[in-house]
Structures are given as C-alpha cells and as structure tokens.
GUGU-80355 format. One record per residue: x negated, y negated, z of N, C-alpha, C in turn; residue number from 1; residue in three letters; chain. Coordinates in steps of 0.02 Angstrom, whole numbers, plus 32768, in hexadecimal, padded with zeros to 4 digits. Example, Ala and Ser with C-alpha at 12.3 -4.5 7.8 and 13.67 -1.06 7.14 Angstrom:
2
@neast: 7D6C; nnorth: 811C; nup: 8186; caeast: 7D99; canorth: 80E1; caup: 8186; ceast: 7D6C; cnorth: 80A5; cup: 8186; pos: 1; code: ala; unit: A;
@neast: 7D7E; nnorth: 8070; nup: 8162; caeast: 7D54; canorth: 8035; caup: 8165; ceast: 7D7B; cnorth: 7FFE; cup: 818A; pos: 2; code: ser; unit: A;
***
This chain:
104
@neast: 45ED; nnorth: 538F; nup: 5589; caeast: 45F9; canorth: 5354; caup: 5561; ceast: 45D7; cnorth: 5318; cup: 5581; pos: 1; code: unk; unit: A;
@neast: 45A4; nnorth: 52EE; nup: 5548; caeast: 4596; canorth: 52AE; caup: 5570; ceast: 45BE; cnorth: 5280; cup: 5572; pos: 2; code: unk; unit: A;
@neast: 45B5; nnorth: 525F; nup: 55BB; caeast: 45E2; canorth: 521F; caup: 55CF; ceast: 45D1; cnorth: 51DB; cup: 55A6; pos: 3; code: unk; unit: A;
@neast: 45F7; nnorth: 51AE; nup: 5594; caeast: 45E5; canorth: 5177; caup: 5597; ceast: 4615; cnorth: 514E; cup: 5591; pos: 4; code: unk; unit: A;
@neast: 460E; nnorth: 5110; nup: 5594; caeast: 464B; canorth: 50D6; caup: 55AE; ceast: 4652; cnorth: 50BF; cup: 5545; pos: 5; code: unk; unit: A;
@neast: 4695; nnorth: 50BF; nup: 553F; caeast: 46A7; canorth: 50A0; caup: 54F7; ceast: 46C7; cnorth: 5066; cup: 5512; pos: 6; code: unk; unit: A;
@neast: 46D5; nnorth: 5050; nup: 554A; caeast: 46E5; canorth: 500B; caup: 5542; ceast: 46D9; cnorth: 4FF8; cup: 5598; pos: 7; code: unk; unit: A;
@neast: 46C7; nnorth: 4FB8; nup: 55AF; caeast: 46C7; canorth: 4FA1; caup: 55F8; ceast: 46E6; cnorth: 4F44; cup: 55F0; pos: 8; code: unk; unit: A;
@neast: 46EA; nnorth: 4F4D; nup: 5625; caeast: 4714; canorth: 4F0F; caup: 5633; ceast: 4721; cnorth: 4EFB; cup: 568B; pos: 9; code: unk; unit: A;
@neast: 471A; nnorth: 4EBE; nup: 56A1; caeast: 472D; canorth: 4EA4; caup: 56D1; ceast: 476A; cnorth: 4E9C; cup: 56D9; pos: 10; code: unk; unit: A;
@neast: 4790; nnorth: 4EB7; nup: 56F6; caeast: 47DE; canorth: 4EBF; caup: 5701; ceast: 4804; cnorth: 4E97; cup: 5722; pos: 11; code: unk; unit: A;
@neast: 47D6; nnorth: 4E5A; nup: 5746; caeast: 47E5; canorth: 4E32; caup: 5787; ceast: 4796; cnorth: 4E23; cup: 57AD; pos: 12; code: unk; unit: A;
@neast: 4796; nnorth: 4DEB; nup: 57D7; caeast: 475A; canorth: 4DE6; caup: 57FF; ceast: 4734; cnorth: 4E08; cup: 5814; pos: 13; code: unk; unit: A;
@neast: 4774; nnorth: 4E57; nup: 5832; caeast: 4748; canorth: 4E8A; caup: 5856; ceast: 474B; cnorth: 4EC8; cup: 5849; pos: 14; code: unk; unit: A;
@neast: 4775; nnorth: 4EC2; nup: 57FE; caeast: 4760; canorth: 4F0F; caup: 57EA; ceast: 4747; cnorth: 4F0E; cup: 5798; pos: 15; code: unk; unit: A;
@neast: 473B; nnorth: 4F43; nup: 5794; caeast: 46FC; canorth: 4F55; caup: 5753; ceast: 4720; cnorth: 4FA2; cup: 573A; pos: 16; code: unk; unit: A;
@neast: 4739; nnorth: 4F8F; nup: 56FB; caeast: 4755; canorth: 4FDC; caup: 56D5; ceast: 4724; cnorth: 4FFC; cup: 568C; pos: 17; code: unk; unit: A;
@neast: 4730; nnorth: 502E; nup: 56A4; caeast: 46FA; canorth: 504E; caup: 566C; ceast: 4737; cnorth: 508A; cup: 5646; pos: 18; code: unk; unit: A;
@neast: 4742; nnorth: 5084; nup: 5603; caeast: 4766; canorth: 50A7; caup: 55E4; ceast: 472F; cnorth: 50DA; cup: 55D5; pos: 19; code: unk; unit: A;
@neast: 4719; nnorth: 5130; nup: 55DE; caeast: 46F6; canorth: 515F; caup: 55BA; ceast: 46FC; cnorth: 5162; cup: 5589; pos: 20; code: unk; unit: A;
@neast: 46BE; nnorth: 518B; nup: 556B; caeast: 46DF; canorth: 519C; caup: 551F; ceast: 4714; cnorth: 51F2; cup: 5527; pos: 21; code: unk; unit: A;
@neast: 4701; nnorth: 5206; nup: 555F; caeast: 4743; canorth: 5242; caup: 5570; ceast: 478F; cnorth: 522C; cup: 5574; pos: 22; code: unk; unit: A;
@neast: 47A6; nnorth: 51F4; nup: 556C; caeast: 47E4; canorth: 51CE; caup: 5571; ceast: 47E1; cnorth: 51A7; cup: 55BF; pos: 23; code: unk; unit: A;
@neast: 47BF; nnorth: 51CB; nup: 55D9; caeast: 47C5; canorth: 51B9; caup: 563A; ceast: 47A9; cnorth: 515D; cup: 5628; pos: 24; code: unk; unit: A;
@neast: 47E7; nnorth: 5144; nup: 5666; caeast: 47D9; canorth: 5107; caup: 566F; ceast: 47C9; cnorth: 50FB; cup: 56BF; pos: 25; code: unk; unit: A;
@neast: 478A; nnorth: 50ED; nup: 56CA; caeast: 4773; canorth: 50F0; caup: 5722; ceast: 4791; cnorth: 50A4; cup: 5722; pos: 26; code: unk; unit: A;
@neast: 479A; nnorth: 508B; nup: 5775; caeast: 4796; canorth: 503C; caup: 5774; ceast: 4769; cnorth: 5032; cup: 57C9; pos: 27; code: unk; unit: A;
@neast: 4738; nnorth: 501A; nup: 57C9; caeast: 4719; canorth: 5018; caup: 5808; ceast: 4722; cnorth: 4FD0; cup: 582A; pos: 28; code: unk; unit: A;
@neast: 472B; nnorth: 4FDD; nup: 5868; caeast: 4717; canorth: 4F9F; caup: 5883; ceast: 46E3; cnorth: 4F85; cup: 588D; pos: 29; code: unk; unit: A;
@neast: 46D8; nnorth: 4F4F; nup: 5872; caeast: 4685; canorth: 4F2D; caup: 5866; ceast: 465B; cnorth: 4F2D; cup: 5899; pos: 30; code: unk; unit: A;
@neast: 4666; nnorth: 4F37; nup: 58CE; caeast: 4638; canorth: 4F29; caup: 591B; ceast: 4633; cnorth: 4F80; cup: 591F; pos: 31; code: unk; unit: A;
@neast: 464D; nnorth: 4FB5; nup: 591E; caeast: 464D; canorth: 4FEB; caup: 5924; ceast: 4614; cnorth: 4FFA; cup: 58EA; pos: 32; code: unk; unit: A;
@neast: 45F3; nnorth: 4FDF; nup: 58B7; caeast: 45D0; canorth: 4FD6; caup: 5889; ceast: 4587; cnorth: 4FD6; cup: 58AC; pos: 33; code: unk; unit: A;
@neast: 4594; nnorth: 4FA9; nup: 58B6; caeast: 455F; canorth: 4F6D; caup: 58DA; ceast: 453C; cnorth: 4F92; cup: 5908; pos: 34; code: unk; unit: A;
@neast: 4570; nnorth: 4FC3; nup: 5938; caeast: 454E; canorth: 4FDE; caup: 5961; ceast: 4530; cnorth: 501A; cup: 5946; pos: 35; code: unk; unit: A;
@neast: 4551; nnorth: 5026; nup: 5915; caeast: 4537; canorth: 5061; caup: 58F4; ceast: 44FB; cnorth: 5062; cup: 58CC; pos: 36; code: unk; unit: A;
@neast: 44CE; nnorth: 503A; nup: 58EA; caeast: 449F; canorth: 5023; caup: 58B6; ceast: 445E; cnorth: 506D; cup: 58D7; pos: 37; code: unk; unit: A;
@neast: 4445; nnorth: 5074; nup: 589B; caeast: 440F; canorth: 50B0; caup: 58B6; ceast: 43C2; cnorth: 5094; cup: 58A8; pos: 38; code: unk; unit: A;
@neast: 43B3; nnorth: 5051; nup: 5895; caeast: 4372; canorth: 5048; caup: 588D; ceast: 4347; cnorth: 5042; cup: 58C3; pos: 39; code: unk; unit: A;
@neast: 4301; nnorth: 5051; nup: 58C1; caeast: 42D6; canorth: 5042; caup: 58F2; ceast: 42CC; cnorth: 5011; cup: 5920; pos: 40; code: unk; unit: A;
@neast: 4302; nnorth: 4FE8; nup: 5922; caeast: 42F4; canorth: 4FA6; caup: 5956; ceast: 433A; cnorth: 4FB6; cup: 5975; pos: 41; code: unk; unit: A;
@neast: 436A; nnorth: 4FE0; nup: 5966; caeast: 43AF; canorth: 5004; caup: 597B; ceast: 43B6; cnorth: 503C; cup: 59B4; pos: 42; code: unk; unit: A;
@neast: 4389; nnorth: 5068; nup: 5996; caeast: 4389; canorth: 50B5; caup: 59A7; ceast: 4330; cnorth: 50C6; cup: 599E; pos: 43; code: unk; unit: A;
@neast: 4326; nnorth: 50D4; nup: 59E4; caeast: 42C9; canorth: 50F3; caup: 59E3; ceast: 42E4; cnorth: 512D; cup: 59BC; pos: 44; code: unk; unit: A;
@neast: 4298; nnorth: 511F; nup: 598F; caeast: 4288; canorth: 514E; caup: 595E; ceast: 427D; cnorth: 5196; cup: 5977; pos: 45; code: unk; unit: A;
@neast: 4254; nnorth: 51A6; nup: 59AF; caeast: 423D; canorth: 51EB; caup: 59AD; ceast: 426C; cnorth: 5208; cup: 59ED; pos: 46; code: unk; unit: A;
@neast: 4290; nnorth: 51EB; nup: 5A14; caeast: 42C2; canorth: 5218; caup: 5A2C; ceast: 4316; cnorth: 51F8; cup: 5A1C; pos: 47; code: unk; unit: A;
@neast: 431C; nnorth: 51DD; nup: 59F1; caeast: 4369; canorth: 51C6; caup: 59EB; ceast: 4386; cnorth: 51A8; cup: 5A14; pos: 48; code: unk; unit: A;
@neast: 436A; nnorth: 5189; nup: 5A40; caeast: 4391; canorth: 5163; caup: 5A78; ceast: 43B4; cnorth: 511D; cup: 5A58; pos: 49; code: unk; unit: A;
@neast: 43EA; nnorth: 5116; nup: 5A6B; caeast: 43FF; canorth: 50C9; caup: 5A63; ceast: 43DA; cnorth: 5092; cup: 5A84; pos: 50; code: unk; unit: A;
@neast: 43D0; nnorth: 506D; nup: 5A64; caeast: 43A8; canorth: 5030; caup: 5A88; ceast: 43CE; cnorth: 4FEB; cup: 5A6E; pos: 51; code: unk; unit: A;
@neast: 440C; nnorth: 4FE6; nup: 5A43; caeast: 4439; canorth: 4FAC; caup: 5A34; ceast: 4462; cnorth: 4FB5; cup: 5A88; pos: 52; code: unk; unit: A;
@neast: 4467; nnorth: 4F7B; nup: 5AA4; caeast: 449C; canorth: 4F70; caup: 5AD8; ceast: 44C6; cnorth: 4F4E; cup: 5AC5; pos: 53; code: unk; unit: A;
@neast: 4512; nnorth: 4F7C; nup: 5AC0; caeast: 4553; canorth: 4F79; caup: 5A99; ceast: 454F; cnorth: 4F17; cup: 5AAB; pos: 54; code: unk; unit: A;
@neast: 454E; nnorth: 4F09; nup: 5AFF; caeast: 4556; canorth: 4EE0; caup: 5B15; ceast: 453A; cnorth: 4EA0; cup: 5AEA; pos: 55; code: unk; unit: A;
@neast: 4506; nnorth: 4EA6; nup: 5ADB; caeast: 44E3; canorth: 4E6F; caup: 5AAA; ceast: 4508; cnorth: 4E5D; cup: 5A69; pos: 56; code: unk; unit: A;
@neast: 4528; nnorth: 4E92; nup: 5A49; caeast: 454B; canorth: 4E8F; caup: 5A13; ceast: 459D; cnorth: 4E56; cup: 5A10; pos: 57; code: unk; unit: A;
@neast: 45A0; nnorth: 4E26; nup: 59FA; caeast: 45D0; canorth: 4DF8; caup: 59FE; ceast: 461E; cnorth: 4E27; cup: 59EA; pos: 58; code: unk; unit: A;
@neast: 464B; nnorth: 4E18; nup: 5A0C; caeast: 4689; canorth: 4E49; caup: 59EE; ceast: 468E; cnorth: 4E2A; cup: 59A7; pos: 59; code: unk; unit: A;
@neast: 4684; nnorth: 4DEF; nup: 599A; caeast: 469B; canorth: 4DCB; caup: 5953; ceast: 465B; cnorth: 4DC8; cup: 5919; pos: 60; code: unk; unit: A;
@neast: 4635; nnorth: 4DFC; nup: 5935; caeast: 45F4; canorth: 4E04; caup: 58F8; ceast: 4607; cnorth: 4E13; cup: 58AC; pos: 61; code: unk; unit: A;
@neast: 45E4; nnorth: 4DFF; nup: 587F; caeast: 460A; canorth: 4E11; caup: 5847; ceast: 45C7; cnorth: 4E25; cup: 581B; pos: 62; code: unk; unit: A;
@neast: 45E9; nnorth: 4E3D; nup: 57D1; caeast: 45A0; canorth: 4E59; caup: 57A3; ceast: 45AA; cnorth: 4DF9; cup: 5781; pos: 63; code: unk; unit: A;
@neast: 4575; nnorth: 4DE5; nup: 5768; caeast: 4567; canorth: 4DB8; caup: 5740; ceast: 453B; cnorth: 4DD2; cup: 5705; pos: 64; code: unk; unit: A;
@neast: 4528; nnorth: 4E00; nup: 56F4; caeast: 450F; canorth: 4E18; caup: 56BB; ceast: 4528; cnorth: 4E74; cup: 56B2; pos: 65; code: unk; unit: A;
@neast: 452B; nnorth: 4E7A; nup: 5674; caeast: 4539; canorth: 4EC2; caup: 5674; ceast: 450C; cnorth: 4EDD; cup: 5640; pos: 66; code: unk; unit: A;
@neast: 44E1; nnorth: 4EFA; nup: 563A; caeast: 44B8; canorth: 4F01; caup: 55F7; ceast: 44B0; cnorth: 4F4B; cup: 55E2; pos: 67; code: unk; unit: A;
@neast: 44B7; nnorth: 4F80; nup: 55B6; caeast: 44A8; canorth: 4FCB; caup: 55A8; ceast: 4459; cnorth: 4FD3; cup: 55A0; pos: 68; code: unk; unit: A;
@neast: 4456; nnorth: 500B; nup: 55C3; caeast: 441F; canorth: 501B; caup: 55C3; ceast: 43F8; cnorth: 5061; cup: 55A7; pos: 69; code: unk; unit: A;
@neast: 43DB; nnorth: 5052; nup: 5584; caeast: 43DD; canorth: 5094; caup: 554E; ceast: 4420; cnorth: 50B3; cup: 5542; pos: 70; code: unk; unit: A;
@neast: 4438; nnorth: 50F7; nup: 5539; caeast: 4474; canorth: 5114; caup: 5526; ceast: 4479; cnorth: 5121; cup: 556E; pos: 71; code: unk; unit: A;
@neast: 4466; nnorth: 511C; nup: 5599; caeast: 4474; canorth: 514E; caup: 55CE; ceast: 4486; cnorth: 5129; cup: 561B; pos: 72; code: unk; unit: A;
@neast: 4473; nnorth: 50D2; nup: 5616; caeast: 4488; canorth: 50B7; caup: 5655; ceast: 44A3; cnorth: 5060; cup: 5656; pos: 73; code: unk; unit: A;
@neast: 44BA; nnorth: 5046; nup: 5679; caeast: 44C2; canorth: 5016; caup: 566D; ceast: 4491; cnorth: 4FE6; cup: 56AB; pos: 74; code: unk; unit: A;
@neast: 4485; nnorth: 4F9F; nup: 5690; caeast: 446D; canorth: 4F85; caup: 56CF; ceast: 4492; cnorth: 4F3C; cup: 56E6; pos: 75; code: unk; unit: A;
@neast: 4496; nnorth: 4F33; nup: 5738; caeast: 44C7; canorth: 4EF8; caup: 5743; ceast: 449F; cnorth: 4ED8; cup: 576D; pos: 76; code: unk; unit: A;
@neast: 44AD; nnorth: 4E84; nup: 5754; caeast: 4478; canorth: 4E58; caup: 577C; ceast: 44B3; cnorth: 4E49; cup: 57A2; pos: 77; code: unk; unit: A;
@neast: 44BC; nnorth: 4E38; nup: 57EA; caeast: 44E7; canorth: 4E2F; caup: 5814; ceast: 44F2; cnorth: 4DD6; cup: 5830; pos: 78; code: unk; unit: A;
@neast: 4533; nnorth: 4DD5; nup: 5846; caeast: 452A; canorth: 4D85; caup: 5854; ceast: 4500; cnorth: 4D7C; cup: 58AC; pos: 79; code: unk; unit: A;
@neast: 44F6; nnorth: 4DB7; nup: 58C4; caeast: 44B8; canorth: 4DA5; caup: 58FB; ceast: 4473; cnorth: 4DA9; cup: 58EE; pos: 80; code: unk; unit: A;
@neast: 445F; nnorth: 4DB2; nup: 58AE; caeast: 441A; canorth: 4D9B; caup: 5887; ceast: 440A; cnorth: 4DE4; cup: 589D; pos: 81; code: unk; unit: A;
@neast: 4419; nnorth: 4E10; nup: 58A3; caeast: 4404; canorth: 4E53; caup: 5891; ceast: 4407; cnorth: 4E62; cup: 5843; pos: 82; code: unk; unit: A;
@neast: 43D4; nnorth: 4E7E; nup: 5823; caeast: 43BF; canorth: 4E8E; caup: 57DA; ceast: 43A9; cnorth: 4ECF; cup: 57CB; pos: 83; code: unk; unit: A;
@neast: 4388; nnorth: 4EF5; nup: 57FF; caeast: 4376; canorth: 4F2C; caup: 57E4; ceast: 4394; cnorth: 4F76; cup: 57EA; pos: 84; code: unk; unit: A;
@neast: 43D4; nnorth: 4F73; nup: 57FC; caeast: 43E5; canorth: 4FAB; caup: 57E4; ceast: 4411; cnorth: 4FCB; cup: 57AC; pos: 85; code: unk; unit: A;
@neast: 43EB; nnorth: 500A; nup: 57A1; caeast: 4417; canorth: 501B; caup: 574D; ceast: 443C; cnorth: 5054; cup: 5769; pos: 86; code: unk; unit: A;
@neast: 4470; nnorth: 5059; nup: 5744; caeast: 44BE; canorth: 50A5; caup: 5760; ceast: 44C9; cnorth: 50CA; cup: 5716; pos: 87; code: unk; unit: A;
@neast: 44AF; nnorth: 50FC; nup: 5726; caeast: 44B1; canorth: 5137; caup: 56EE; ceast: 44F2; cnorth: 512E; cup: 56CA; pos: 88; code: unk; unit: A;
@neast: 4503; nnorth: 5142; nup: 56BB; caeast: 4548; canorth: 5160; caup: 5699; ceast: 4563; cnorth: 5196; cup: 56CB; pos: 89; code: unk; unit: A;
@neast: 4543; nnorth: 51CB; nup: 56D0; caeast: 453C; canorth: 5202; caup: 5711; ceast: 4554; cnorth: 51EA; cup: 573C; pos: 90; code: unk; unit: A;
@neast: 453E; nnorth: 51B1; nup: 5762; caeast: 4535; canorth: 519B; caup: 57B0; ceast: 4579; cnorth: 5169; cup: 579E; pos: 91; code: unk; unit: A;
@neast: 4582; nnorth: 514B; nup: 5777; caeast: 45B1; canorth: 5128; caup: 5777; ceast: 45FF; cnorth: 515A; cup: 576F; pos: 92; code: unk; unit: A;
@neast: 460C; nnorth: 5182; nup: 5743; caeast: 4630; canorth: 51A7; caup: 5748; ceast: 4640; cnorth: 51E2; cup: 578C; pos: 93; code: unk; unit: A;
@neast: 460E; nnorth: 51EE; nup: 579F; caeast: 4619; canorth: 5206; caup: 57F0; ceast: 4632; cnorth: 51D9; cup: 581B; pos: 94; code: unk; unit: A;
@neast: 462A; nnorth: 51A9; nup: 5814; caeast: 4640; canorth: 5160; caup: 5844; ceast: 469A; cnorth: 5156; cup: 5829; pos: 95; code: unk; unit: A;
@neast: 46A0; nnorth: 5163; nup: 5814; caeast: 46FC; canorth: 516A; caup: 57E5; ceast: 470D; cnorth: 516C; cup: 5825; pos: 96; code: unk; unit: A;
@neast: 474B; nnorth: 5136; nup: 5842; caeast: 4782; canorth: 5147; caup: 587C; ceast: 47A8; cnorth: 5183; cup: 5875; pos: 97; code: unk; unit: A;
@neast: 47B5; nnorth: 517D; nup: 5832; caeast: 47E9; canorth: 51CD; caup: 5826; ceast: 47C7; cnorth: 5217; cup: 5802; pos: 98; code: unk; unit: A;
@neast: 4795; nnorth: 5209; nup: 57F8; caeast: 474D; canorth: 523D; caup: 57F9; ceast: 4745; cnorth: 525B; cup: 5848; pos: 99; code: unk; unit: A;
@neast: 4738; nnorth: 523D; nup: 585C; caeast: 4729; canorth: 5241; caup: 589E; ceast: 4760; cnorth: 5253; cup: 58D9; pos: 100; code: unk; unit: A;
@neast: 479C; nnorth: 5244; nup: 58D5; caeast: 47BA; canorth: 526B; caup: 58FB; ceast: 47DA; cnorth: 52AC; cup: 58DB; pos: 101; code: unk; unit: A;
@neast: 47DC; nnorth: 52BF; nup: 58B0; caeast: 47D4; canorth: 52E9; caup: 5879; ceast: 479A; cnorth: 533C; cup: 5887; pos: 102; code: unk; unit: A;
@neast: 4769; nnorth: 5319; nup: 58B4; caeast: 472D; canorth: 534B; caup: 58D4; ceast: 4754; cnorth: 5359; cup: 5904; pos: 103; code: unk; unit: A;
@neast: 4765; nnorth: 5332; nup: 593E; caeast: 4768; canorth: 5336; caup: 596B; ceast: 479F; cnorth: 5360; cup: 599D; pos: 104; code: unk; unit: A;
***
C-alpha cells in the first residue's frame, strides 16, 4: 500500500504531526527532522556519510515553509536558511518515533 500524509500540522514549536492515509498518526520532533535531512550538502552522495554536524543544528530550529512535492515527497525550508532538502513519504515514515521502535 502507498504511503501518504492526508493531513500535517505543527503541533507546537517543536513538533510536526503527520496523520497517514493508513489511519497512523506519526508526530516528530522538528530538530530530529532537520537532522534527518538527506540532501547533498547533508549526506555525501557517493558513500553516505553524514556531513550535517548535529552540533551546528540550533535545538529551537523550526520548518518555516512546508511545500508537497510531487505525490511522493515533501520539501522544508528551515528557520537556519537550510532549503534544500526534500523527505519522501518513505523516509519520512521510517523516521516515525513509534515506527521505529516498533523495528527495533
């Protein structure tokens, strides 16, 4: 079944909820986001290394834009003037707090 968000919303300063269209309601914390960013100025491209240092990231960072991106991702301009990264639907739903300990 494909994923996708039927409703999102800022829940508070520092968290961000995404209702699925499976009924699942994720709620992330916004800096856990942030770090989760996978674009090329984030994460080297040809071996996956992290290259965001958590450290640089403000604890009180927030999204200031939220925009869909095709059917399949969303993109968030950040309040530390970071812009380019987009989070699948995929990648964002793997990132679920209760997804995720759920694997584990």
């Amino acid at each position: 079944m494909a994923l996708w968000p039927q409703s999102m919303a800022q829940t508070g300063p520092r968290e961000l909820a995404i209702t699925w269209n499976d009924g699942h309601k994720s709620v992330y914390p916004v800096r856990v986001l942030r770090l989760s960013c996978r674009c090329a100025n984030c994460v080297e491209e040809m071996s996956g290394r992290p290259m965001l240092d958590p450290g640089s990231v403000a604890e009180e960072v927030e999204p200031t834009v939220i925009n869909p991106v095709g059917r399949y991702a969303i993109h968030i301009a950040w309040s530390d003037g970071h812009t380019s990264g987009i989070f699948t639907y995929e990648h964002l739903r793997g990132l679920c707090p209760c997804c995720a300990r759920t694997k584990e």
